[in-house]
N, C-alpha and C positions, 0 to 999 in steps of 0.2 A: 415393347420393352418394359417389362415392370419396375417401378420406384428402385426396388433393390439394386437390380441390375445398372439401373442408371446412375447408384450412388457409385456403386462398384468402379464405374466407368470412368466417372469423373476423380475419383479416387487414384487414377490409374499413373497419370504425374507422383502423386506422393509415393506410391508404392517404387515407383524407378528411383525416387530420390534416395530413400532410404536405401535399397540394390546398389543402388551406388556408393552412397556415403558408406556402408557397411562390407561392401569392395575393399574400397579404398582403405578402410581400418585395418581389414583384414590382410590384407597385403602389409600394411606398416608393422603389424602382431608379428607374421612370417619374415619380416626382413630385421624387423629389433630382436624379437623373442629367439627365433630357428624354428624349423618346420614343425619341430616336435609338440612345444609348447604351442603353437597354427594347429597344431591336431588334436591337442587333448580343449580346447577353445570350442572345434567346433562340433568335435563329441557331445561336449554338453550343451554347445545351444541346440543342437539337433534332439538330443535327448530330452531338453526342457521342453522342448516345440510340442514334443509327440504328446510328451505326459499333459501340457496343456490341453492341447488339443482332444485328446481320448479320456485322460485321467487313467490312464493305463499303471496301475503297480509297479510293474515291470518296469515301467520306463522310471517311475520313481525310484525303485531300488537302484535300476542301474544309475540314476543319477548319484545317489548318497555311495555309492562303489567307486564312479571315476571322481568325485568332489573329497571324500573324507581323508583316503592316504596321500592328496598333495602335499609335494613342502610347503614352506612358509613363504619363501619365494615365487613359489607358481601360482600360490592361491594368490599372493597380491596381482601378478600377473592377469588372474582371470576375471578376478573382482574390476579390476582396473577398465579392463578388455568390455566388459558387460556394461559396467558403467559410460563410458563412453559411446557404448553405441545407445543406448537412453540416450546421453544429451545428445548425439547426433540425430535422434529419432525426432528429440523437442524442436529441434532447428527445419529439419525438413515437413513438421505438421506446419510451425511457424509461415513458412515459408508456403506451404498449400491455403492456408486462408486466408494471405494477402494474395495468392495467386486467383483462387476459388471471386474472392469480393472484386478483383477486377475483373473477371470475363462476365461476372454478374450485371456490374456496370455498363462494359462496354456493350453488353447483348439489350440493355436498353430497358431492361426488366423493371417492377415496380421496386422505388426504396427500401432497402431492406431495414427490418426491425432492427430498434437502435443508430439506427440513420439522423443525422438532422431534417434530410427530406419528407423522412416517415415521420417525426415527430411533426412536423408543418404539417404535414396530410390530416393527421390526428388535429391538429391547433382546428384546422377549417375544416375537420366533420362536427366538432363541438362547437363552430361558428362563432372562435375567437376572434375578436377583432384586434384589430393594427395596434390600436390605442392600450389596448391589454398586454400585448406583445413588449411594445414598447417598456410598460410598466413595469414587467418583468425584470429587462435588463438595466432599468432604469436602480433596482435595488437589488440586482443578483449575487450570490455570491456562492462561485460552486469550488470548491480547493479537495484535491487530492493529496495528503499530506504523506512522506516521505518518513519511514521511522525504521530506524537500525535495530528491529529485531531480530535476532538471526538464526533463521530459516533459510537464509541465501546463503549455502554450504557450498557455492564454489568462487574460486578466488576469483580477483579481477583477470590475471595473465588467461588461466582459463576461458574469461568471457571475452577477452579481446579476439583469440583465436574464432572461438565459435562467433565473432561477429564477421569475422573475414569468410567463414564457410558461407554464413547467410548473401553477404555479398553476392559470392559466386555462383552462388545459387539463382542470387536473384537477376546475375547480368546473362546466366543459363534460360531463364525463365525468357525475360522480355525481348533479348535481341536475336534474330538468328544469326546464327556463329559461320564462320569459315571451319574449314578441317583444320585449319594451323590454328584458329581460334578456341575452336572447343577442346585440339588439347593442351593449350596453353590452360583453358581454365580446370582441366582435368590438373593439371602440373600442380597450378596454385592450389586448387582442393585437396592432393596429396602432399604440400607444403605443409597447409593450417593442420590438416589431421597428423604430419609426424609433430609439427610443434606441439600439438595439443599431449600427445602421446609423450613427449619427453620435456615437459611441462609439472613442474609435481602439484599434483591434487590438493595436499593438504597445506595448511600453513603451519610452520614449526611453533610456533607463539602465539596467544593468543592477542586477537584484533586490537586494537588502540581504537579508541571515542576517533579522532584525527582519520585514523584511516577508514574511519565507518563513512565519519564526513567529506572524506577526499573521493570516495565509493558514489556517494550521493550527488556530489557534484559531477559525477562524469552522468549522471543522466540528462544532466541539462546540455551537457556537450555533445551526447548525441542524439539528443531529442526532443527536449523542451524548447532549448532559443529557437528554432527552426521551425516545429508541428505547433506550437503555439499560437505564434504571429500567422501561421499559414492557416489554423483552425478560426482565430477571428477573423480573417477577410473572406473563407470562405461563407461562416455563416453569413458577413455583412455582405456579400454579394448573392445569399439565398434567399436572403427576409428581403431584400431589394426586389427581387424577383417575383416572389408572393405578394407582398407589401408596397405597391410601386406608391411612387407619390417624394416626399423626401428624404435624402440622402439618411442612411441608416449611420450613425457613430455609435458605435457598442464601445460603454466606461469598461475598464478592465476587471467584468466578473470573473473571470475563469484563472486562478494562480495557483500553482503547486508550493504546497507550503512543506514544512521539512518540523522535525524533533531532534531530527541528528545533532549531535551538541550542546541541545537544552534540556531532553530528556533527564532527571536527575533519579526521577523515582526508583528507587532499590539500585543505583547507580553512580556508588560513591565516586567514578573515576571523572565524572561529568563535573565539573570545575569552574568557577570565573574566571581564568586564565583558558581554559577549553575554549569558553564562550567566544572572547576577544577572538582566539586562534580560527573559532569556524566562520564567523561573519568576517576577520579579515581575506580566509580563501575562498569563500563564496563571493566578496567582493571582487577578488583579483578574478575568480574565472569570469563576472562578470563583466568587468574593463576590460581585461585580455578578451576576449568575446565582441564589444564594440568599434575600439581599436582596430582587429581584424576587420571588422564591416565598412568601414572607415575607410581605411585601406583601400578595400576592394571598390569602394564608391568611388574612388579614386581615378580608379582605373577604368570604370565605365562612365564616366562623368565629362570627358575631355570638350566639351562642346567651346567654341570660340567665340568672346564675345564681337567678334568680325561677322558671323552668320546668323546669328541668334542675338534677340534681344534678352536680357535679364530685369529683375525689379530693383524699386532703389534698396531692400532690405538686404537684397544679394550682393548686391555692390559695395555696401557699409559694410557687410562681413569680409568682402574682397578685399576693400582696403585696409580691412581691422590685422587681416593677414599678416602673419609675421615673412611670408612664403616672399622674398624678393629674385628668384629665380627670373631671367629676360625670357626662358623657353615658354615658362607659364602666366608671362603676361597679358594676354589675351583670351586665357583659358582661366574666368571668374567660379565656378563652381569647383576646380580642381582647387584654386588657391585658399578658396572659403575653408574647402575638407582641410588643407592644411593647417589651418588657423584651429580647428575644430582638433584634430587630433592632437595640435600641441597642448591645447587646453585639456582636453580628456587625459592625456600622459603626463599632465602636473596635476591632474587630481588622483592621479592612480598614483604618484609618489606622496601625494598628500594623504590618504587615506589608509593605504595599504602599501606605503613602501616598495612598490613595486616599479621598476623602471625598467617599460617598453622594450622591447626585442628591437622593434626600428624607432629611433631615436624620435623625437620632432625636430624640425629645422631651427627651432628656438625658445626658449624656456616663454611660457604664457599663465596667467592667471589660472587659476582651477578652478570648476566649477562648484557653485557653492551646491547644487542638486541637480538628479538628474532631470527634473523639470527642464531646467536652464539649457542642457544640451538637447533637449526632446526640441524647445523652441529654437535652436539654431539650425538643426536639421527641418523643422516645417518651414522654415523660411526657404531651403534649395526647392522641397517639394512645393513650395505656394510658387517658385519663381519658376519652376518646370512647366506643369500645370497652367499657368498663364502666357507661358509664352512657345508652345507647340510644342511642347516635350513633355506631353503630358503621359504618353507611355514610359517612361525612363521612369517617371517618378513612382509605379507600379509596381517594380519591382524588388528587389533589394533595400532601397531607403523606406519603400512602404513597410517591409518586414520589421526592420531595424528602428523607423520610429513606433512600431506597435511592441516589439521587445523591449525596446527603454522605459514604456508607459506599464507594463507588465513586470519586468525584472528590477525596475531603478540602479540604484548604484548597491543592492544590499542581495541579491538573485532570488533569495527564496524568504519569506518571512518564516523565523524560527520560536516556536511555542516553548513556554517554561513550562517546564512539569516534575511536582516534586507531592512527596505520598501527605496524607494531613497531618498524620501521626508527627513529622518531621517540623511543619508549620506549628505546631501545637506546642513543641520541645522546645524550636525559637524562641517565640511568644513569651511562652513561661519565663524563659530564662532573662530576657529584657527586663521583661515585668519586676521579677526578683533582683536584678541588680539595677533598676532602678526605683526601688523600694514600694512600687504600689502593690505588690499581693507575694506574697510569702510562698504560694502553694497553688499557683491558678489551675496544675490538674489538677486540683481534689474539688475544683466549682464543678457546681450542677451547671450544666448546660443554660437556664438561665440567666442566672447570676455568671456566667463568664459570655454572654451577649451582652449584660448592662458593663461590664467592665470596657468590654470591646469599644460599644458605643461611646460611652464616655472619653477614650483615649481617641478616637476616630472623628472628636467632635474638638479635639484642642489642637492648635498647632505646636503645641511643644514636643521633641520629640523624647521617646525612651531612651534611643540609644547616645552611648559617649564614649569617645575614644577610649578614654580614661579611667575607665570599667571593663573587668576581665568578665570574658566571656566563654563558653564552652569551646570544641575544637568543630562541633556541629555548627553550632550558632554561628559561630564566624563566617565558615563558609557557606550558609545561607544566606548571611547580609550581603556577604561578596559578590555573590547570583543579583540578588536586587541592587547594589549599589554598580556591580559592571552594565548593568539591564539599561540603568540610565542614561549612563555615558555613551554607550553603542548607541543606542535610540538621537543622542546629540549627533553623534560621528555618522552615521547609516541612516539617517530618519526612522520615525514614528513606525512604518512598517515593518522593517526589519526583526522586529520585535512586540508584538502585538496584542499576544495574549499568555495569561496565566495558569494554567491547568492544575488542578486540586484532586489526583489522586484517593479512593477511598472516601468518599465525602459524603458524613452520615448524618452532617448540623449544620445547621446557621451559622455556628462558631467557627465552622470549616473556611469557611467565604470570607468573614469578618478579620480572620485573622491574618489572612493574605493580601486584604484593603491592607490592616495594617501596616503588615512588613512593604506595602508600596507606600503610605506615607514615610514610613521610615527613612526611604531613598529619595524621596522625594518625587515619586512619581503616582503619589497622591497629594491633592493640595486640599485642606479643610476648608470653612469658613464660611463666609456668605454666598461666595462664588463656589463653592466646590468644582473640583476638576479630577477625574480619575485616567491616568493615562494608556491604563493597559485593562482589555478585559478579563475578569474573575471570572473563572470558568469549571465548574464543579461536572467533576466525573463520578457519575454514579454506576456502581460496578457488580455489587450483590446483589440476588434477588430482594432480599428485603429492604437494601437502598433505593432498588428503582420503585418499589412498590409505596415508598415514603418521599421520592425525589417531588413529586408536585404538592405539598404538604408543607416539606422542608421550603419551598421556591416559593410558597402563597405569602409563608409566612417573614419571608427575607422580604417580599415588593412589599410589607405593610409597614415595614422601617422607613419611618420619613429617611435618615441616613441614607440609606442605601437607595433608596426611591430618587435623591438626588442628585448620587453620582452617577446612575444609571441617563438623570434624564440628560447630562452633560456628554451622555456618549448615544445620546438621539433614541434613547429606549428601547435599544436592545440586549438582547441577551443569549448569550451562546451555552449550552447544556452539550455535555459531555454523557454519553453512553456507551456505559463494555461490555462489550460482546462475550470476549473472551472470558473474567472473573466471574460472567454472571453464566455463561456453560458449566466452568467447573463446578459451580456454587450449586445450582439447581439442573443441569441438563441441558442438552438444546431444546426441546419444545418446550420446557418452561419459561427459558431465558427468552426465547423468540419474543413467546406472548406476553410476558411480562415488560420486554424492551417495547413491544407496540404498543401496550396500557398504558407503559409509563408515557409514550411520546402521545398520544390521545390528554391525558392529562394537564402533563405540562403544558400542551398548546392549547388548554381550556385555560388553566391560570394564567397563564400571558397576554390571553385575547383580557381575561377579567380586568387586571392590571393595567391593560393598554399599552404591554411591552412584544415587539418584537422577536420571536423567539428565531435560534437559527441552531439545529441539531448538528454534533458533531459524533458520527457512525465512530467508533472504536474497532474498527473490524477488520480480522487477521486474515491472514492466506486461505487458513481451509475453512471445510463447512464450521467445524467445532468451533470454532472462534469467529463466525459471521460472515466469511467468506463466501464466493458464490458469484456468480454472474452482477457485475454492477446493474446492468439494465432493469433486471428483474427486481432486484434489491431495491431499485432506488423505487419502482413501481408498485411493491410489498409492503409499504408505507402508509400507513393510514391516513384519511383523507384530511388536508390541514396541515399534515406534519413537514410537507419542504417549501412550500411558500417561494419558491425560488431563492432560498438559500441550506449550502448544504455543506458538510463538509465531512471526511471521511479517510479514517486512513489507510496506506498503503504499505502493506510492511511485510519482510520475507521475500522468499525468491519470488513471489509476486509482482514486485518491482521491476524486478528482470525479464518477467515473461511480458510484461503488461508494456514497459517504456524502454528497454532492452534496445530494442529493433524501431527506427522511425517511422515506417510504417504501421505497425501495429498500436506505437504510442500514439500518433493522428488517430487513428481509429477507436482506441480505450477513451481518449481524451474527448472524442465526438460521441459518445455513449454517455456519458457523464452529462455531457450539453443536452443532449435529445431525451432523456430519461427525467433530467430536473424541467426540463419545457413541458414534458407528459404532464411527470408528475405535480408540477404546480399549475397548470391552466387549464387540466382536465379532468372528469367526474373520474378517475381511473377505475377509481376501486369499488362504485358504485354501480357500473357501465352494463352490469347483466341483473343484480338484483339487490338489495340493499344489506350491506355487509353486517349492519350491528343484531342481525337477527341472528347470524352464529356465536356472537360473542359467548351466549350461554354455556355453549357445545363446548368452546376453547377453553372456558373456566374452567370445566370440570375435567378434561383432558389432559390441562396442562395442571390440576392439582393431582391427578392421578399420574399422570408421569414424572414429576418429579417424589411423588412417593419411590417409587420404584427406583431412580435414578440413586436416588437418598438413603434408599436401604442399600444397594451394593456397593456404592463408593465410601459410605459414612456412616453405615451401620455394620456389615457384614465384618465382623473380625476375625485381622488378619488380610484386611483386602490390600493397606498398603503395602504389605511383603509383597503380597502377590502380583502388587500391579511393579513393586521396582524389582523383581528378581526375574520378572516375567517379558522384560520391556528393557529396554539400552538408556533408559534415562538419566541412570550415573555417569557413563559413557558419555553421553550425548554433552553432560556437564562439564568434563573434560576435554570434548574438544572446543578446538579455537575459530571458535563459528561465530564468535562474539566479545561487546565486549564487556557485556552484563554479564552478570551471577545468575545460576539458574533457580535460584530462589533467595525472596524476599529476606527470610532467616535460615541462621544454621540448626536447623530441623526436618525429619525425615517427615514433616504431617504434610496431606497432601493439601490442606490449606493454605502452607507457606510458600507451598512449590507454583513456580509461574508459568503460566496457563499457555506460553508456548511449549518447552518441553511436557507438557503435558499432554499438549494434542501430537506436540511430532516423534514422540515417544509411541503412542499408540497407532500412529500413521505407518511408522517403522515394521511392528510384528502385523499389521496388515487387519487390524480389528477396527481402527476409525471408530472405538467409541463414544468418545466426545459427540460425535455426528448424530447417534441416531439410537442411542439406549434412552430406553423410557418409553419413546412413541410406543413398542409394539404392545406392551402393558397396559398402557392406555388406553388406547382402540379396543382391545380386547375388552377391559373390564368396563369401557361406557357399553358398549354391543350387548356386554350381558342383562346392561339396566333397560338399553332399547332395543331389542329384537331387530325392527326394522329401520337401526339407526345408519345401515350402510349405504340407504337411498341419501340419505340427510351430507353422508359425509363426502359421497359421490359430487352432489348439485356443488357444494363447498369447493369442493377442489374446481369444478368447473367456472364457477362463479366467483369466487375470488383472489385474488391475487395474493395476498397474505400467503392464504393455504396455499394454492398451487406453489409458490416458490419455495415454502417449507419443505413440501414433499418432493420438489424436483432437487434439492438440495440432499433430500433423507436418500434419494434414490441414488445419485451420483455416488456420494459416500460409500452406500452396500454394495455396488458394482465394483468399487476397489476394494474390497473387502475381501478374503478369504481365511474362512474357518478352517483348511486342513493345514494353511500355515502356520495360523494362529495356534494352533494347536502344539506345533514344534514350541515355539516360544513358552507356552503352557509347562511345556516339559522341563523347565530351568529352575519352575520351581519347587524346593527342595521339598518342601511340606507336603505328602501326594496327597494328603485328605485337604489339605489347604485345596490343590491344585483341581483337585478333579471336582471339589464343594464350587469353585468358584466359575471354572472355566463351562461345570453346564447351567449355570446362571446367563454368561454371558450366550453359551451359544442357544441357550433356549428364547432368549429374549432376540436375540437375532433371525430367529424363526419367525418367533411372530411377528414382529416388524415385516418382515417380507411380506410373509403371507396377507397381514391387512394392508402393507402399502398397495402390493400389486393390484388386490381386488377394489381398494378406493380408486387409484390410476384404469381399473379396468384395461389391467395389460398381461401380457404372459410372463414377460422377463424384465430387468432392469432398461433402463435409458432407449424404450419403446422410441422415442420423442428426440431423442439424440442419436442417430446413428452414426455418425461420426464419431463422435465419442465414444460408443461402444466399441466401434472397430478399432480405434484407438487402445483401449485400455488391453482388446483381445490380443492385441499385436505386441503389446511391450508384457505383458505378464512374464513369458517365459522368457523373457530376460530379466525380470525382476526375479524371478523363481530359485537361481542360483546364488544370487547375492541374497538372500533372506537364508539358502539353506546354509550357506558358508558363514551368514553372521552367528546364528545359532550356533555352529559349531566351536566360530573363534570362542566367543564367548562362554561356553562351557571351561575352552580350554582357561580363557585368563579368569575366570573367578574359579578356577582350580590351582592357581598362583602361579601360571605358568608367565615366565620373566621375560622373557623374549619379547623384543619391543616391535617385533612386525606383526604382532596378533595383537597387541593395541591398535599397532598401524592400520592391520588388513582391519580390524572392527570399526576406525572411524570413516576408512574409503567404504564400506559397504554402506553406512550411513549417507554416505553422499551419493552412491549410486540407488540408492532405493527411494532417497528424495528425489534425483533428477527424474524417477520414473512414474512415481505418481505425481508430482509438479506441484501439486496446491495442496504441501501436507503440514505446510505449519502456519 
């Protein structure tokens, strides 16, 4: 049986699922819609299929014949219809590689890549020892950070359904069913798909900051508190395994940190009364969450102290009980839990106002931190554990005290982030009403360090009530003065760092010290004390190519040198993915993001500071997206140290932490990738990486020429990318609750770099991903004849490259130029249209052509065939939804008023994202 055949085979589950779920739809189309509309449905997915599959004309025309004279009604109907079977298709792939990784498992096979077991394999071929190991977690810190940009175009009611499919799926998968069983789950799978079907897609309103953040919280509900606690005992019972000798305690590296709520930058609706609001509902799902655990400890706890002995610490809590029930007086660990809930439900009315669904038996102190309740609960497990029940304490309470030491009383720590431009406006404005500089933008750079320092070296502060201030300013101090109070209410973590937006100076950093002495959450003096980290996000290419320059010269400030050393000398460095794409390209931004982290972690070792990278990286390739495993391993040598952190934003969130399964698994890739990639030679492992460096210079100076002339030279490119692309659209719908750009201006400077890429992900060109490379290749090849060997061994040999080009390669594999092409036709200018469009498809030529022959392959995603088959499967149901947005869109920017050709343009928008997945 050849490889194919055997992919085929094993493939053969997924393919029933989809026949089924696509059944099932189908039936719901014919029992809502009438036969009629079931018929003109599946005309055209038959019709899409064919043209797919042959590229038949015919099949093309006849497609644009049954699609163009629909009503307005039918075409939503079919847009709807196509859409859904996309997400039903996402659920059943979902659903096959958690099915695929356990038979992998159960057949006994070796750890698969991205494994924590295959990371260990890898620890003991490089002949790491225990004590290295140890060291590791002893200063780890790996955070997936959680941010409301929005790319995640379908609503929550939407994803509740499609999590009930997954269910069903998965109780179809692992148990065998009875006849009455299977079609009871048939029953509930034709349930969630009519819900899903009489569900509306879109949201009338655009999103509120609150519901971005109430969004955010349900991923901890269904898959952080639980895959979390589950993901540390597993490793601590893996490294035990390899590592015998003593008991492994892992501190709590691994947290999902969140933006949602603190995000400010180009996001006037993000608020100090927002802030309060999301750390009090992240609090409450927290306590609501404990509470529940609590509860159920409860219940499995009943042990009597008549059979069982207990310790005296469990007994002190037994009699501390307020619980004087006669049923439960022999039952010390159930009366303990009582004592313990009453207390947690007067700290949850303390806190957050909230009072408990089940009452406590009587009002009790609250707890001053979750410390305090983390040590009432180790005392049942120290009394378990010592007195024969030491399984009991394994379960449940094990989870539940590694949740509390993970989540505290505050569930996710939330990052400030606001642009510099805005810090800079503050600054000034203080300065000027309180009379030390008249004009602080008109300082050179400088001369506005020495001022800084100066203010940063007195305790007196700028600000006074009794001084009017601007309507900005205010609400900046607001951000820093609620910053502190939460940090009082929530602790220290809840709130942890600052993020600086755009940051091109010294002065950038200096002036957000500032505004934290302001609130007080800088203290000057002889003791300086800085409370929260200053964190500068470098975003442009000529930012990141100046970021370790700007960094050498901030650690040579005694100042700053010693509020760093008060936060144990480290430092956290911000890098965008995304600003530095649109600014220079992806291959420039690539290598310009890996120089800058080569650097920075040169000046930090000089310094003797700690550095700890924070990845900026969106959904798709254009904005940095990609396989974490590989990412984290494309990393140059030095640059994760065992600390990492990295964000998660767009429907990305959903596919990745969505499903708890998959989130255990995304969350063990993140662990196994920073264990690579900090305690192993990765990137050296076949031949010494800094000898291509030359090769990538010249590359990525030549591909950002190229990149540079079409988006920022060629004029007339911005008409043609917004006439040509749904990015005004995109703007109006209520996918979010930011603005789609920074100012009100059509430059595509202004415009933010997610409708940017999921603008061009839409008409099906992904150029963000992969314009530039093929110019590049080309024009070094002509300087070195035989420079194809050189770029071959590269790819072979190192990781950087390889994951560049398996990244360029996915991208062109979603790609199609005869779509793109319709889009092309929108715009009005035809010399415009036809100057630009063979630009883009010439450059897409080349790219192919030298990708394939450096890959040494025939066709895209050689190396993925999953994913090939994947993408060959959902096209021609993307195909219809692409040819119907074209056409709505003609119709409304021809002024056509009818509000279902708005409607039908923004559901096609959501069905053409649910089909490529990782397109913003």
């Amino acid at each position: 049986m050849t490889d194919t055949t055997q992919d085929e085979t094993k493939d053969e589950p997924l393919r029933a699922d989809i026949r089924l779920l696509g059944r099932i739809l189908g039936d719901t189309v014919r029992e809502q819609e009438g036969e009629a509309i079931f018929d003109i449905v599946e005309r055209v997915r038959q019709t899409a299929i064919r043209f797919a599959r042959n590229g038949d004309p015919a099949a093309r025309a006849e497609l644009a014949a049954i699609l163009d004279p629909l009503s307005r009604d039918t075409t939503q109907v079919v847009v709807r219809a196509f859409s859904y079977f996309l997400q039903l298709a996402n659920i059943a792939e979902d659903q096959h590689h958690i099915r695929r990784r356990r038979a992998y498992d159960l057949a006994g096979s070796p750890p698969r890549e991205g494994s924590l077991p295959y990371a260990l394999d890898r620890l003991a071929e490089a002949g790491v020892e225990r004590a290295d190991v140890a060291d590791f977690f002893s200063r780890a810190l790996i955070s997936p950070v959680l941010t409301a940009h929005p790319t995640e175009v379908q609503r929550q009611s939407t994803l509740q359904s499609q999590r009930e499919i997954e269910r069903l799926l998965d109780v179809r998968d692992r148990q065998r069913l009875t006849p009455e069983e299977q079609a009871e789950n048939a029953a509930g799978l034709a349930r969630a798909v009519l819900t899903l079907w009489q569900t509306r897609m879109l949201r009338p309103v655009r999103l509120k900051v609150i519901d971005e953040v109430k969004s955010g919280i349900g991923y901890f509900a269904s898959t952080f508190f639980t895959e979390l606690p589950n993901l540390y005992i597993q490793a601590a019972e893996q490294l035990e395994a390899r590592y015998p000798g003593d008991r492994w305690v892992l501190p709590p590296f691994l947290r999902v940190g969140s933006w949602i709520g603190g995000d400010r930058d180009g996001n006037p609706f993000v608020t100090a009364e927002i802030l309060h609001e999301t750390l009090r509902l992240q609090s409450t799902a927290t306590l609501d969450f404990y509470l529940g655990e609590i509860h159920a400890l409860g219940a499995e706890l009943p042990m009597s102290s008549l059979l069982v002995k207990v310790s005296r610490e469990l007994e002190a809590l037994d009699e501390a009980s307020p619980d004087r029930s006669p049923q439960r007086a022999d039952e010390p660990y159930r009366r303990a839990l009582t004592g313990i809930y009453a207390r947690l439900a007067a700290t949850a009315r303390s806190l957050d106002h909230l009072e408990p669904l089940r009452h406590a038996v009587a009002d009790a102190e609250p707890y001053t931190c979750a410390g305090d309740l983390r040590d009432d609960l180790k005392i049942l497990a120290g009394s378990l554990q010592a007195n024969g029940s030491a399984l009991l304490a394994g379960g449940r309470l094990r989870r539940l005290l590694r949740a509390i030491q993970i989540f505290g009383f505050h569930l996710a720590p939330i990052d400030l982030r606001q642009n510099s431009e805005v810090h800079a406006r503050t600054v000034a404005d203080l300065l000027t009403a309180a009379g030390r500089c008249a004009d602080y933008s008109a300082l050179e750079e400088p001369a506005r360090i020495a001022l800084l320092l100066q203010e940063l070296g007195t305790p007196r502060p700028l600000y006074s009530p009794y001084l009017a201030y601007s309507e900005e300013t205010r609400g900046e101090l607001a951000i820093f003065f609620a910053a502190r109070e939460l940090r009082l209410r929530y602790g220290a973590a809840a709130l942890p760092n600052c993020i600086i937006s755009k940051t091109d100076g010294v002065s950038d950093l200096l002036e957000v010290a500032l505004l934290l002495k302001e609130s007080g959450l800088l203290r000057p003096g002889a003791d300086p004390r800085l409370e929260m980290n200053v964190i500068p996000l470098f975003e442009t290419i000529a930012d990141l190519q100046q970021a370790a320059t700007i960094m050498d010269t901030l650690f040579r400030l005694p100042v700053y040198r010693e509020l760093l050393a008060a936060r144990g000398c480290e430092q956290e460095i911000m890098l965008g993915y995304s600003d530095s794409n649109k600014d220079g390209g992806f291959l420039t931004s690539c290598w310009e993001l890996y120089r800058a982290e080569i650097e920075l972690a040169r000046v930090c070792r000089e310094h003797g500071m700690r550095l700890r990278i924070f990845h900026g990286r969106g959904g798709s390739v254009g904005r940095g997206g990609g396989p974490s495993y590989q990412a984290i391993l494309a990393q140059p040598a030095g640059a994760v140290s065992g600390q990492i952190r990295l964000t998660e934003q767009g429907e990305v969130i959903s596919s990745k932490y969505g499903n708890p399964g998959t989130g255990r698994r995304n969350l063990e890739v993140l662990l196994a990738a920073t264990l690579e990639a900090s305690l192993t030679d990765h990137e050296n492992r076949v031949e010494s990486a800094e000898a291509f460096h030359p090769v990538m210079d010249r590359l990525s100076d030549l591909a950002f020429r190229a990149y540079r002339r079409l988006v920022y030279e060629t004029e007339g490119f911005t008409q043609y990318f917004r006439q040509s692309t749904v990015v005004s659209e995109i703007a109006r719908l209520n996918i979010g609750s930011r603005p789609a750009s920074r100012k009100a201006t059509d430059r595509i400077e202004d415009l933010r770099a997610i409708p940017w890429v999921f603008s061009w992900a839409q008409c099906r060109l992904m150029l963000p991903g992969w314009y530039g490379f093929g110019s590049a290749v080309d024009a070094w090849l002509s300087d070195h004849p035989d420079g194809l060997a050189t770029l071959r061994r590269m790819f072979r040999a190192w990781p950087f490259f390889r994951t560049l080009l398996s990244n360029i390669d996915m991208v062109l594999a979603k790609t199609d130029l005869a779509i793109a092409s319709r889009y092309a036709e929108l715009v009005t200018d035809t010399a415009l249209r036809d100057r630009v469009f063979a630009l883009i498809r010439g450059e897409w030529e080349l790219t192919r052509r030298h990708l394939l022959a450096i890959e040494e392959q025939e066709g895209f995603l050689a190396d993925s065939p999953l994913l090939r088959r994947s993408i060959q499967q959902r096209f021609p149901y993307m195909d219809p939804l692409n040819h119907l947005q074209v056409e709505l869109l003609k119709r409304y920017r021809a002024g056509e008023t009818d509000e279902r050709v708005a409607r039908g343009i923004h559901l096609t928008i959501n069905g053409i994202a649910s089909g490529l997945r990782n397109s913003g």
